[in-house]
N, C-alpha and C positions, 0 to 999 in steps of 0.2 A: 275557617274553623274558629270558633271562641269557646272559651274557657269559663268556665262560673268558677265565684271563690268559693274554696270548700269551707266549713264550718269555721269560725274563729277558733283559735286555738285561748284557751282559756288560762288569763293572763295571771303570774306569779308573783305574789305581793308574802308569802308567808312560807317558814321554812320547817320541813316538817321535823319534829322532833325523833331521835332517834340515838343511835350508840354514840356515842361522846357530843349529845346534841347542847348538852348545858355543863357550864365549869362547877363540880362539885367544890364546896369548899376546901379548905387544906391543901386547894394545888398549890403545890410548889417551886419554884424557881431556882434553877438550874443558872452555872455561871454563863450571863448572858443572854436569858430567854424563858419562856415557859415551858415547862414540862408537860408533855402530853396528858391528860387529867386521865387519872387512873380508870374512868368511865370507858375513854377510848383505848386503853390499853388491856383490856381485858376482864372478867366481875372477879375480882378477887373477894369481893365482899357479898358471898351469895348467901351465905348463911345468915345474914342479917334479919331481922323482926321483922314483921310484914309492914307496922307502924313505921320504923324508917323508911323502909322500902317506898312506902306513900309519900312521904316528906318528902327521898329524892327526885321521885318522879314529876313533885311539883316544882321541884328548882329547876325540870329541866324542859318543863315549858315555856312555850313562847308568849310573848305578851299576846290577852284577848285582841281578834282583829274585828270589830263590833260587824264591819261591812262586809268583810272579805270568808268567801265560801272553803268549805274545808279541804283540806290538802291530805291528799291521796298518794301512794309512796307510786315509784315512775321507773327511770331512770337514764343517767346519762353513757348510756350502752353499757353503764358498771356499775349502778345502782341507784337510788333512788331520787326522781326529784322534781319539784314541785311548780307548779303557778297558780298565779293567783287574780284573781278578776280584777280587783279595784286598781291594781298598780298598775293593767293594761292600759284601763280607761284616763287614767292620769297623763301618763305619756303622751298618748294617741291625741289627747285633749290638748297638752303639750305644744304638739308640734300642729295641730290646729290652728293654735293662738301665732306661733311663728309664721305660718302661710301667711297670716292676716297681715302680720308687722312687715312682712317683707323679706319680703324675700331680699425662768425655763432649768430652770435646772431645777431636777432634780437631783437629790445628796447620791453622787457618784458612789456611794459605799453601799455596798450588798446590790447596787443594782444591776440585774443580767441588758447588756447591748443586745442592738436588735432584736428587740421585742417586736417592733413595727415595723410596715412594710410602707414606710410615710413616703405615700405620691401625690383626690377629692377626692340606695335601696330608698330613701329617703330617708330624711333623720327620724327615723319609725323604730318602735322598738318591740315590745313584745308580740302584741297582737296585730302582725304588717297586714293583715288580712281585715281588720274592722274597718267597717265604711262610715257608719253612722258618728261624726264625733260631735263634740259638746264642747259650747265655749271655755276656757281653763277656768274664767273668772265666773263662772256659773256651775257651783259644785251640787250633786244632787241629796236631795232635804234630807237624805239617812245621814249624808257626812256631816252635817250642819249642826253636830253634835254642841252641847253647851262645853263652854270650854273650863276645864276644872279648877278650881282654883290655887295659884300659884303658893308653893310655902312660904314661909318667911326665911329670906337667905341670912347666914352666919354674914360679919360686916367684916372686911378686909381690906386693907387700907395701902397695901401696897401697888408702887405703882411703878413705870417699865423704866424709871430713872432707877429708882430705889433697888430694883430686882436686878439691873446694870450695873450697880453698885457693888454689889452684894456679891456679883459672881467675880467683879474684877477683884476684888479682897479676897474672897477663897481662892484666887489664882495665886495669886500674890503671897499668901501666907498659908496655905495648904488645908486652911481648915474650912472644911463645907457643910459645916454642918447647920448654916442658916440656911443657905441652897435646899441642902437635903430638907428640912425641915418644909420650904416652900413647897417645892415637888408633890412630897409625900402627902403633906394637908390639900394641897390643889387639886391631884387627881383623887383624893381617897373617895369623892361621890360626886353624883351628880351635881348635887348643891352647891358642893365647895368650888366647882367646876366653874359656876355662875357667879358664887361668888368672886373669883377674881378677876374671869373675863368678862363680863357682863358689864356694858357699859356705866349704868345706871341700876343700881338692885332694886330703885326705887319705881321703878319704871317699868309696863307688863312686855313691851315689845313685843306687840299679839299678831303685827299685819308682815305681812310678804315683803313690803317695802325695804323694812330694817330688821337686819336679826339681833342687833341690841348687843352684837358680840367684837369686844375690842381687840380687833384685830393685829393690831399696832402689835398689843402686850404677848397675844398670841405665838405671833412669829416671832419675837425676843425669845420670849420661854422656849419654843420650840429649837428653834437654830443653836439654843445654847445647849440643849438636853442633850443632844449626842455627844460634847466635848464635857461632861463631865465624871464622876466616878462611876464603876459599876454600880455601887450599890445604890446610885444616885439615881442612873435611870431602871433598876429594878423594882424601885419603890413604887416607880410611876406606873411600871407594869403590874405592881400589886394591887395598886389605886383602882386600875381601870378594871381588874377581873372584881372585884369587889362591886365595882358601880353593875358593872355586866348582871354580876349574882343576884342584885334586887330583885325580891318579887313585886311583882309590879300589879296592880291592882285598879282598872278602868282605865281609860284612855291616857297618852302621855300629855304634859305639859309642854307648853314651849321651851319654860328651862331646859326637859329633858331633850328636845331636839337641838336646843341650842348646845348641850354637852356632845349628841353626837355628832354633830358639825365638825364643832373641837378637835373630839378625839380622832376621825377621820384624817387629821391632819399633823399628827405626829406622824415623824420621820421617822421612828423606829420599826414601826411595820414595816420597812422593807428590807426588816430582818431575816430570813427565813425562821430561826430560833422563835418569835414571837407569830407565828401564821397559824395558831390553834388561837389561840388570843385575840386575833387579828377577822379571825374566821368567825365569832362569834357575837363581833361587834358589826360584822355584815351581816350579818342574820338576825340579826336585833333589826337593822336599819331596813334591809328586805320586808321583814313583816308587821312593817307599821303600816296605817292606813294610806288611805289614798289624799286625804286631806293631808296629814302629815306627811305624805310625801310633795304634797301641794307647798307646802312651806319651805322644806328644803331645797327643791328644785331652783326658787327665788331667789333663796337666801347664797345657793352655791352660783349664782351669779354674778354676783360679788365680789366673788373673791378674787385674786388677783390673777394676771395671767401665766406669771412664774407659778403659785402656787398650784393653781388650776392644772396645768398639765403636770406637776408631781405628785397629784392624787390619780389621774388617771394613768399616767406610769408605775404607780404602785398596783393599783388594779391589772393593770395589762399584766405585770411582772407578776403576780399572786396567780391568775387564773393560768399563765404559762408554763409557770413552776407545779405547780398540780398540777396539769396535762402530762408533763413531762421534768420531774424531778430529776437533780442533776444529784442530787441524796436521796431515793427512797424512804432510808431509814429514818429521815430528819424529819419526816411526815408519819400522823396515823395509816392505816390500811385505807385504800380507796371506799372498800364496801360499809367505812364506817365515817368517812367523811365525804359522803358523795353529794350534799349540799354547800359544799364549799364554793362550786365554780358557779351553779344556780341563784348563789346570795350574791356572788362578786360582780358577776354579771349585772343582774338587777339592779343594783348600787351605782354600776356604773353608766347603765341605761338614765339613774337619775342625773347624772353630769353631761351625760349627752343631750337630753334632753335640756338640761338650763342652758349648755353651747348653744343650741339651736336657737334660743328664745334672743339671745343677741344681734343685733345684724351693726357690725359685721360680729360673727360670732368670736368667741374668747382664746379660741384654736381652731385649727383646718380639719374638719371631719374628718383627716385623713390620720390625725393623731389617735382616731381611736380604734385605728385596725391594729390586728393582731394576726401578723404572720406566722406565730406559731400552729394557727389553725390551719395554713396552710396546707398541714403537715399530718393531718388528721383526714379521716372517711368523710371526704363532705357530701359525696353521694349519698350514704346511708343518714347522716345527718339530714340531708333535704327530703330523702323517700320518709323516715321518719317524721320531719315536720308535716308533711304532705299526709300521710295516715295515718296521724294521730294527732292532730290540728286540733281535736277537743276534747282530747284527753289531759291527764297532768306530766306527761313525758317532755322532758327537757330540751330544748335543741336549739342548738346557736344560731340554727336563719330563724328564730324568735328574734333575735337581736343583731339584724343585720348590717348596723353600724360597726359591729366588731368584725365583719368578715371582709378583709383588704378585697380592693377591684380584682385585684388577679385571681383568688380563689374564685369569689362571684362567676369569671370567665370562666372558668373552667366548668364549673357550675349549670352554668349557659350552655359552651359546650356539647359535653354529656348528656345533658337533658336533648339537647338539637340531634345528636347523635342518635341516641334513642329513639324519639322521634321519626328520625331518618329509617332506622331501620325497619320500624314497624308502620311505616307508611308502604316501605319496599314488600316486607313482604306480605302485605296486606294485597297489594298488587299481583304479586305471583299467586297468593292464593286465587284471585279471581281467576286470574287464565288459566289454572291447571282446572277449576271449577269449570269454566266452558269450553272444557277441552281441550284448550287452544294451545301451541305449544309458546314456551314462555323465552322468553327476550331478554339480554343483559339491560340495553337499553329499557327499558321499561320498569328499571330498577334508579335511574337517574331524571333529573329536568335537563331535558337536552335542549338547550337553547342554539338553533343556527342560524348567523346573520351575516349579510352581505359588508364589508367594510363601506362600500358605498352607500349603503340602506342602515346605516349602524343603530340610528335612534326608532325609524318606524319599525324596522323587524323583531329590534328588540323589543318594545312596548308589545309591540303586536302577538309576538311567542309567551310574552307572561301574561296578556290574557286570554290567548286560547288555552294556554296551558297553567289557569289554574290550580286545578286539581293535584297536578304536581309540584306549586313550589316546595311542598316540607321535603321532597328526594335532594341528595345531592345532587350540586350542579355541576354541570359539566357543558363548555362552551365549543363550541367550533363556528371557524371562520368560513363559508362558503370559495370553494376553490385552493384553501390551504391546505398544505399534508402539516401532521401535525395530533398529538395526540394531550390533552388535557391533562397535565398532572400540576395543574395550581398557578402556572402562569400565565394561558390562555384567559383564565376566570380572570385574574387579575387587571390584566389587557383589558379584558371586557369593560369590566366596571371601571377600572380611570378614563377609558375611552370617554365611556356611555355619559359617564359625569360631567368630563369636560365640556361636552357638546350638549347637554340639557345646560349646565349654568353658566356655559362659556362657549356661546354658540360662535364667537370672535374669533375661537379654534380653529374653527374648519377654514378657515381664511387664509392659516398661517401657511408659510412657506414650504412645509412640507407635505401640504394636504391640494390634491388637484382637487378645486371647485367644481370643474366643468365636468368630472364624474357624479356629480351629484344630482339624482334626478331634482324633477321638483317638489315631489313631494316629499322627500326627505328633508329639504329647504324648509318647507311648509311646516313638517314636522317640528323640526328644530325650532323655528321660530313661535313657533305654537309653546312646545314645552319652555324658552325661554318665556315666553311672557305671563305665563304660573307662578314665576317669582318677579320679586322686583331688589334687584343691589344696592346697598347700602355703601357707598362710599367709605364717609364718616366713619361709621363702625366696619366695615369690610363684610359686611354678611349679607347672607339670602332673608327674603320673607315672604311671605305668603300673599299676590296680588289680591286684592279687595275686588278686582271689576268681576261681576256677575257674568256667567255664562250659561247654555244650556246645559253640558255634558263636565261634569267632574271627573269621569272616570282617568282622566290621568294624573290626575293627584292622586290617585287609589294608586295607579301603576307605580309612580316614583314613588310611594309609602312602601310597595311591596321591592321595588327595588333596594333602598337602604336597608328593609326586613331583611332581604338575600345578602345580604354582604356581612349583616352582625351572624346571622343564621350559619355563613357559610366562613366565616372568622376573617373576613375580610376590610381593611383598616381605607375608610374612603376618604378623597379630598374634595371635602364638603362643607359649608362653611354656615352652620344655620346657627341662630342665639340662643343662649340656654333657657330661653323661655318655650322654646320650642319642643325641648326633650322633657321640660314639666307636662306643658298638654298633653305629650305621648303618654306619661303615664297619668293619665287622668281622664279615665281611670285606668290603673296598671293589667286589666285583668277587664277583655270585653265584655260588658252586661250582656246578659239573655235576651232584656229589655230592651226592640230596635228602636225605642220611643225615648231611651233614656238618654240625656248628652253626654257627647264623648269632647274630649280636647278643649275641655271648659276648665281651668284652674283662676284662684287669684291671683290678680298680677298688679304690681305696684308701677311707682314710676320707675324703679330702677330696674325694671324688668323692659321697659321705653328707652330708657339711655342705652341700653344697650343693642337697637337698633335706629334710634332714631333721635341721636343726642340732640341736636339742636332744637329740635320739638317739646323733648324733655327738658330743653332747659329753660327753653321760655316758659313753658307749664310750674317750672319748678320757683320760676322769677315770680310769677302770678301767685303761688300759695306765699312768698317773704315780702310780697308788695306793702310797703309800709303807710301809702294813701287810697283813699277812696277807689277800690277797684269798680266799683260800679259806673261811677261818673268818668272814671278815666278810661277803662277799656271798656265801657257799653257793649257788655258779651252780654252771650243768652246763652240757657242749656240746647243750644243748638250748633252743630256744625255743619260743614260744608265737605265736598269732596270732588274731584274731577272724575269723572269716567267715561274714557274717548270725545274726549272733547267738551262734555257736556259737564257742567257744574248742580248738582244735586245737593240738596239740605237732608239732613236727618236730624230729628231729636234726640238728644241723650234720657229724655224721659217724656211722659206724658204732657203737653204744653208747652216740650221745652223751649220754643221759640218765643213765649209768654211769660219767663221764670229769668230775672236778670240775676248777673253772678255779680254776688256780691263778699265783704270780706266773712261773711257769716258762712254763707255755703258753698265758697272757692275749694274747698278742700274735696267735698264730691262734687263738684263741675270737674275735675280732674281726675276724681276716681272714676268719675263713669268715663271721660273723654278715652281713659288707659284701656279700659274694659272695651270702649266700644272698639278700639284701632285693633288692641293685640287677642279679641272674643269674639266681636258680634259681628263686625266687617267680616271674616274670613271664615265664619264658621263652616259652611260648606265645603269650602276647599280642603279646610284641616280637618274636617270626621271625616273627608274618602283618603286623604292623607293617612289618618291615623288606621281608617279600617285596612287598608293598605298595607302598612306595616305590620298591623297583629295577624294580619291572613297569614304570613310567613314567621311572625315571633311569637305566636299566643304561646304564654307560658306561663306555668305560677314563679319561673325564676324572677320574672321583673319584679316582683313583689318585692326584692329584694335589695330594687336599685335605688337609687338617688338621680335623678335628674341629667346630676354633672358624671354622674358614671355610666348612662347610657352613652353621653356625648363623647364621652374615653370609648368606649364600646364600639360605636361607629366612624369616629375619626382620628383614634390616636388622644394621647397626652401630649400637651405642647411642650414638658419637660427636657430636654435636651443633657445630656450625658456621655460627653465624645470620648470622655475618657474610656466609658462603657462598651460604647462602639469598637474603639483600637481594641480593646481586650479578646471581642469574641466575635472581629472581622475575619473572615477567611481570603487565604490567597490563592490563585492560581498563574503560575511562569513567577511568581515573586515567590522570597522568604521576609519574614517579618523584620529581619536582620539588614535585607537590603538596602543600600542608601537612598533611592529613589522612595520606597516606603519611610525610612525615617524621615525621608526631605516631608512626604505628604501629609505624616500626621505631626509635625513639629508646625506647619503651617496652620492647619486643621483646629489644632486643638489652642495656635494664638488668634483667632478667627473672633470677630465679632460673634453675636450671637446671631445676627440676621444673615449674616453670610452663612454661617452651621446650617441656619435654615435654609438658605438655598443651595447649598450643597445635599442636603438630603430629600430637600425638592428635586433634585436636578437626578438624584441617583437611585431616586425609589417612586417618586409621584408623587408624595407626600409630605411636610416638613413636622408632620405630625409622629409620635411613639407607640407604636403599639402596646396592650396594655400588658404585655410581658418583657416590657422594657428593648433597649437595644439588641441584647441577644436575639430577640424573638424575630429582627428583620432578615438574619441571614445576610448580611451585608457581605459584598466578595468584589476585593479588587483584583481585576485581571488584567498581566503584562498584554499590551497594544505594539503589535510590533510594526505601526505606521513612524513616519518622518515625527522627529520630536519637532516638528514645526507645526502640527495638528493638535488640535485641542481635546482634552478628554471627551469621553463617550458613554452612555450608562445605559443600559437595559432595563429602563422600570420595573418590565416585567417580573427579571428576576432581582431586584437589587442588585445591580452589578455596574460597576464602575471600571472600563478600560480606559488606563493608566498608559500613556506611553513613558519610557523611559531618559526623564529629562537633566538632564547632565550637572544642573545646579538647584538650590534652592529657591532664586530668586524666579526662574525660566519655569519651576512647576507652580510657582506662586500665584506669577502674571498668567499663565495659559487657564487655570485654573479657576480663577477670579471672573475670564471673560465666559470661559465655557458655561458656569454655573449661573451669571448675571444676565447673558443673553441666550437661557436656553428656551425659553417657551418658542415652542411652536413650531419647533426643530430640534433632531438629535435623540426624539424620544421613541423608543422601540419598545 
């Protein structure tokens, strides 16, 4: 089954005007914040001339957007709201230019905890659905607009010594009224903005490289504004709705993006009190162009890393707090500020988007989830995206940086779910159509295989039976009683795995060889020689040697499909280059002509399977003499396959074309390309068709790479405290001594021992992506000789515990059980 993308959903650069959409003048200021402007509180002023009336209505539009198509009212299941084309393309263009490259505090005051569900869709942001993109540094001829000329700035001569001064003397002696004065003059406009942060006034600071903005003096100013008087930082607040009110007339200047830079970075926004204020200075920043957002994205790369993530924790904090107000009243009505979370978002898509342009980036992707979404219809959220993909209806898997791995799952899930269902009774309706009478079985993938036949029966059963992998699965053992309710599946797949990538398995002590026909042998050795291990790095990869038949690269795609399909956490060990191909593209073309499992890939996409290769490649691009006469390379290389040593060119004559220090730098891009693209490509498009036969979804649209790889193996995150919390016992109480001996041990444990303790008691040393709770972990009283070594059930997560008399005697028994279990002990 594959999937076409449905239409682009049509991306949000502009915010549509509407009831308290612009700060009338005269708003006022309440002790400690702005006052809701009389606009969003109700027309008290209806009786007014129609001549006013026109005035207001033009203070409460939005700056002209020259590029951007007109905004049509929506809603976020509460009212109205918007997207906008060019700020799709910007983005999208964005994280383009990232592929190419290669792949903290916040002011504790007013701020609400856990906003985040910080644990790693791609860093995609409005339009996760557009294919076509555009280099960043190649903006198209409409944005290329003349850029207008800069005012002349007022001249201000203070500087971050003098303004340091200045404050410690109003400490000292009570009077602030040179402070106040600085304030008041610094935010009153745009101008005066530039004026005192602007490096050079003399100077246009027009490129992306420098935003010309003194940063320094910045964060002085700012870190001091909260310790002083009310009326001190109310002015500042007066400053900024003042700058906001300008009517703005043709495209903005640099100054004016360099003021919204600025203002973005006052700490008093995470006020509640100032979030009407705060909401219209995103909504400004949302529907500027897409050049202009071209500039910001750069320039917010810059900034610092403490800084950096207390703009995005102000955002997360703003779009949570409107979701879910902890005061209503503190807030407009929703139906009148229902572009608040659509601007916030946007805004923050553009800090997402300049994270991504870094490698390594400024913060973990994962700083920019918001578990308060959690908490929200993400179902109708996703059916929404999905049937209104090109409309202007609002929806958070537009922005699916903001949505944590764990909702995603669910996400996944549900749609799998779904799926399931109407695959099943899509079934039943045939048979009652032929008469026939209808079968539970015929509602499931019933996979049955012989333990001695483990790896040929299984391949064998998923491709007679593909038609059914989207049913749930459901395994049985040939010869066992036993009925499937989620450990049997489990069994299955650590078996199946171990013995395709650890065919050493079947060797071990607990496994008779000599039930093993031959061709099960044969099998296994077949599926082991599809990949080849990695030492060094510890991982699988894709063998290069050519053969007739790939279809079991199709088979083991569709196997890891059945495990994410069927929410099953596998111990598998492939590089995250691996789970970029897979989505790439995330969403199978129509087109069987078109390439699948083709992505860019750098060198550090190589070090991470093939360090030592990588580093001599990497020795060759810092070579500081003559790389031509020293290492006499050609764009040609070499390769073994069964014995035989074979050439390939990296390009047309490459065996004619010497590497020199001119063109070292693609002798290595292509070398990258050809080991981890062109060598394997067969294997990895029946690999990847493989996989989507069992996941075609528009959910992946929504992944990132490193969240498929959470998806199918677990988070290597470790949390034993997590674990003791939401372990269950059976013959123990939590209170017991032999329990407190175990997790007193437990929780002093290296971290690699944790990991083989949870290897040792589930199959995995990986997390699932709903954290420890989600394993069901249960230790159960063993009532053998406390001379025997602990015991665990992979199947179920279960760990029997005999009852050992001291600390020291469960520490040692422990320690052996868990370090010498492969290959024995596993049920």
């Amino acid at each position: 089954m594959s999937l076409q993308s449905p239409p682009a959903a049509t991306a949000a650069a502009d915010i549509p005007a509407g009831p308290g959409a612009g700060l009338p003048p005269g708003a006022e200021l309440s002790q400690g914040g702005a006052v809701p402007p009389a606009a969003e509180e109700g027309g008290e002023e209806e009786e007014e001339e129609e001549e006013e009336g026109e005035k207001e209505k033009e203070r409460e539009k939005v700056p002209p957007i020259p590029s951007a198509s007109s905004a049509a009212a929506g809603g976020l299941e509460r009212g109205a709201k918007n997207q906008f084309s060019t700020f799709s393309n910007l983005i999208t263009t964005i994280n383009q230019k990232k592929e190419g490259i290669g792949n903290k505090n916040s002011p504790t005051q007013h701020v609400i905890p856990n906003i985040k569900n910080v644990r790693d869709l791609p860093p995609i942001c409005l339009d996760v659905r557009q294919k076509q993109r555009i280099s960043i540094d190649t903006l198209p001829q409409e944005l290329k607009a003349p850029i207008p000329p800069e005012p002349s700035l007022p001249i201000r001569t203070k500087t971050v010594k003098d303004f340091q001064d200045d404050v410690e003397k109003a400490k000292s002696s009570g009077d602030w009224k040179a402070v106040r004065d600085f304030y008041s003059t610094t935010f009153d406009s745009f101008l005066e903005i530039n004026a005192a942060f602007k490096k050079d006034t003399n100077s246009p600071f027009n490129t992306t490289e420098d935003s010309g903005i003194n940063a320094k003096f910045v964060n002085v100013v700012y870190d001091a504004l909260l310790n002083t008087p009310q009326d001190v930082q109310k002015s500042v607040l007066k400053g900024i709705i003042n700058g906001l009110l300008q009517e703005w007339k043709g495209p903005r200047t640099k100054d004016d993006l360099r003021a919204y830079c600025i203002l973005l970075q006052n700490p008093q926004f995470s006020n509640t009190s100032t979030y009407v204020i705060y909401a219209h200075l995103l909504r400004q920043i949302a529907a500027l162009t897409e050049a202009d957002h071209h500039f910001l994205v750069h320039w917010s790369k810059k900034i610092s890393q403490k800084r950096f993530k207390q703009l995005v924790d102000r955002l997360l904090q703003f779009i949570s707090l409107r979701l879910f107000p902890a005061k209503p009243e503190e807030f407009p009505p929703m139906v009148k500020c229902t572009w608040w979370i659509p601007s916030a978002t946007k805004v923050l898509a553009l800090f997402n988007a300049a994270n991504s342009l870094i490698s390594p980036p400024i913060i973990s992707y994962t700083e920019f989830y918001n578990s308060t979404l959690d908490h929200i219809d993400l179902m109708e959220e996703y059916h929404n995206w999905q049937c209104y993909g090109n409309s202007h209806r609002f929806s958070f898997c537009q922005y699916p940086f903001i949505i944590s791995i764990a909702a995603k799952k669910v996400i996944i899930q549900r749609d799998s779910e779904q799926q399931m269902i109407s695959i099943a009774r899509q079934s039943l309706v045939d048979k009652v159509s032929r008469r026939q009478k209808p079968d539970m079985n015929m509602l499931f993938l019933n996979v049955k295989v012989r333990r001695t036949h483990l790896v040929s029966d299984s391949l064998d059963e998923l491709s007679r039976k593909r038609t059914d992998l989207k049913k749930k699965l459901k395994v049985t053992f040939v010869g066992e009683a036993g009925l499937d309710m989620g450990g049997l599946t489990k069994e299955w797949f650590l078996l199946l795995i171990r013995q395709i990538f650890h065919p050493d398995y079947a060797s071990s002590s607990n496994m008779n060889v000599g039930s093993y026909c031959v061709q099960e042998v044969l099998r296994i050795n077949q599926c082991f020689g599809m990949f080849t291990y990695h030492k060094d790095s510890h991982c699988h990869w894709f063998s290069s040697f050519k053969c007739d038949n790939y279809s079991e690269f199709r088979l083991v795609g569709a196997l890891m499909g059945l495990a994410v399909y069927n929410s099953i956490t596998l111990d598998i060990r492939f590089p995250p280059c691996c789970y970029k191909k897979l989505l790439s593209p995330p969403i199978v073309p129509c087109d069987h002509n078109t390439l699948v499992g083709i992505c860019d890939v750098t060198l550090d996409d190589l070090f991470q399977i093939m360090p030592e290769l990588a580093h001599g490649l990497s020795e060759l691009l810092f070579y500081e003499g003559n790389v031509e006469e020293d290492f006499y390379s050609t764009f040609q290389v070499f390769q073994e396959e069964f014995g035989v040593i074979k050439s390939y060119n990296l390009k047309p004559n490459g065996d004619k074309i010497a590497v020199t220090n001119q063109n070292r730098k693609e002798y290595v891009q292509l070398y990258v390309d050809f080991l981890l693209n062109k060598t394997i490509y067969k294997q990895f498009a029946a690999f990847y068709y493989g996989f989507h036969s069992v996941c075609a979804s528009y959910a992946l649209l929504l992944l990132r790479p490193e969240e498929v790889e959470i998806l199918v193996c677990g988070s290597p995150e470790l949390d034993m405290s997590a674990l003791q919390r939401s372990t269950q016992y059976e013959g123990y109480q939590k209170t017991d001594l032999t329990i407190r001996y175990f997790w007193d041990v437990v929780l002093a444990f290296s971290l690699d021992l944790q990991k083989k303790l949870l290897h040792f008691a589930t199959g995995s040393d990986r997390v699932p992506v709903g954290g420890m709770a989600d394993l069901n972990f249960k230790i159960s009283k063993s009532e053998t000789s406390t001379n025997w070594l602990p015991v665990a059930h992979t199947c179920f997560n279960q760990l029997c515990l005999p009852p050992y008399k001291n600390k020291k005697e469960l520490k040692q028994k422990l320690i052996i059980g868990i370090s010498n279990a492969e290959g024995f002990g596993l049920e």
